[in-house]
C-alpha positions as a Markdown table, in Angstrom:
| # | Residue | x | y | z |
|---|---|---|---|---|
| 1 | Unk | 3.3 | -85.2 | 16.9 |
| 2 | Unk | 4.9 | -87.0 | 13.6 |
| 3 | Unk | 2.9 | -84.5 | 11.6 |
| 4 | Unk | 5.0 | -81.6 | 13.3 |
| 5 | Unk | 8.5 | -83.9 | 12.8 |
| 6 | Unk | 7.9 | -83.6 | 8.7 |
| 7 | Unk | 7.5 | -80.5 | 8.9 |
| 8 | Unk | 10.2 | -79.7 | 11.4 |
| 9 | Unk | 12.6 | -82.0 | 8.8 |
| 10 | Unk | 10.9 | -80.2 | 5.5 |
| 11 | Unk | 12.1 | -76.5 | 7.6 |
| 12 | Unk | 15.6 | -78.0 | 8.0 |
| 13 | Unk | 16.0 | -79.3 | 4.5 |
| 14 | Unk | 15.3 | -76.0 | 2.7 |
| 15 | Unk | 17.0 | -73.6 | 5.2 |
| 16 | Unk | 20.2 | -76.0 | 4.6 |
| 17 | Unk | 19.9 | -76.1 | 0.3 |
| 18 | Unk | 19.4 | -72.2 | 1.5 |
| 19 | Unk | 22.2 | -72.1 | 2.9 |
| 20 | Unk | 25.1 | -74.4 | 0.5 |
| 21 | Unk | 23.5 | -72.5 | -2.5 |
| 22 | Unk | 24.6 | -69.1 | -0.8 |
| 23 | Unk | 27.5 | -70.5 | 0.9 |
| 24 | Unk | 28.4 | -71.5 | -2.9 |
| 25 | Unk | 27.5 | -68.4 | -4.5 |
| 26 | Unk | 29.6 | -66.2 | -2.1 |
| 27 | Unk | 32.8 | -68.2 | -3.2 |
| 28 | Unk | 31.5 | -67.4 | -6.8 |
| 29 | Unk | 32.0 | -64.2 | -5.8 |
| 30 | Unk | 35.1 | -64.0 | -3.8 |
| 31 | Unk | 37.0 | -65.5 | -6.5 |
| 32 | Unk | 35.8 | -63.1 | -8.8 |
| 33 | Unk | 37.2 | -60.4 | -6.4 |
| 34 | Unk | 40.5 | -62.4 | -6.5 |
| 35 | Unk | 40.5 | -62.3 | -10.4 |
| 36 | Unk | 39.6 | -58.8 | -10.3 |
| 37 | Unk | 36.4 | -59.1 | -11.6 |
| 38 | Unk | 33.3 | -57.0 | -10.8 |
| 39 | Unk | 31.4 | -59.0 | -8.3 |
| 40 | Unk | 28.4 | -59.5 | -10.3 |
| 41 | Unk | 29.5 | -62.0 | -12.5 |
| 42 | Unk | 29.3 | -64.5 | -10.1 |
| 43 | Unk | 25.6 | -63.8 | -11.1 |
| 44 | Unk | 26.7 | -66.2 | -14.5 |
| 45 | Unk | 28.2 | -69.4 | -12.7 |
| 46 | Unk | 25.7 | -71.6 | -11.9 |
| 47 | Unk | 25.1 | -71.3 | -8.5 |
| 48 | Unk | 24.2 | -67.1 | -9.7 |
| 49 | Unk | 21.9 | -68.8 | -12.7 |
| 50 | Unk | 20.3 | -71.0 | -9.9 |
| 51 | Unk | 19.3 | -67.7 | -8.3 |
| 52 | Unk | 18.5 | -66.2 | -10.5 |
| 53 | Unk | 15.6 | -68.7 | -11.5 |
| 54 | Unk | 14.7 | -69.4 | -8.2 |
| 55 | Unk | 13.9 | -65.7 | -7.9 |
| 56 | Unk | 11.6 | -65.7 | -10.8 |
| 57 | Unk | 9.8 | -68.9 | -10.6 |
| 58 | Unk | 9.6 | -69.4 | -7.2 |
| 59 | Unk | 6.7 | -66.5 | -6.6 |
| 60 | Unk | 4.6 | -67.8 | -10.6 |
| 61 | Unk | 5.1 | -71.8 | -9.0 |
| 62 | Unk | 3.2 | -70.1 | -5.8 |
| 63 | Unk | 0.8 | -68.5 | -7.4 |
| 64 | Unk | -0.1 | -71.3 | -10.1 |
| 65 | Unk | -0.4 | -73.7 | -6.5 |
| 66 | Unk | -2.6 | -71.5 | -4.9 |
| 67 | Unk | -5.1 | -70.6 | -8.0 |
């Protein structure tokens, strides 16, 4: 039962960094819109970089952990 609580809480944890990290992104983008800026340079502000990486590493840092 407390084995399924950590896990529950681990679920929770990513799905809300999930969640700020897009939440901050999309205002990346929106005030790029407001600038009049192409909307893909939101992809250089950090939360874009964070993306970016996450994107790239995540699926090597999985595959080094399951080898």
């Amino acid at each position: 039962m407390l084995e399924n609580l950590v896990i529950l809480i681990k679920i929770i944890a990513v799905c809300l960094a999930a969640g700020l990290l897009g939440n901050w992104f999309l205002n990346e983008v929106k005030k790029a819109k407001r600038k009049g800026q192409p909307p893909y340079t939101a992809y250089s502000s950090l939360p874009g970089i964070l993306i970016i990486l996450l994107i790239v590493f995540l699926p090597i840092v999985a595959w080094w952990f399951q080898r």
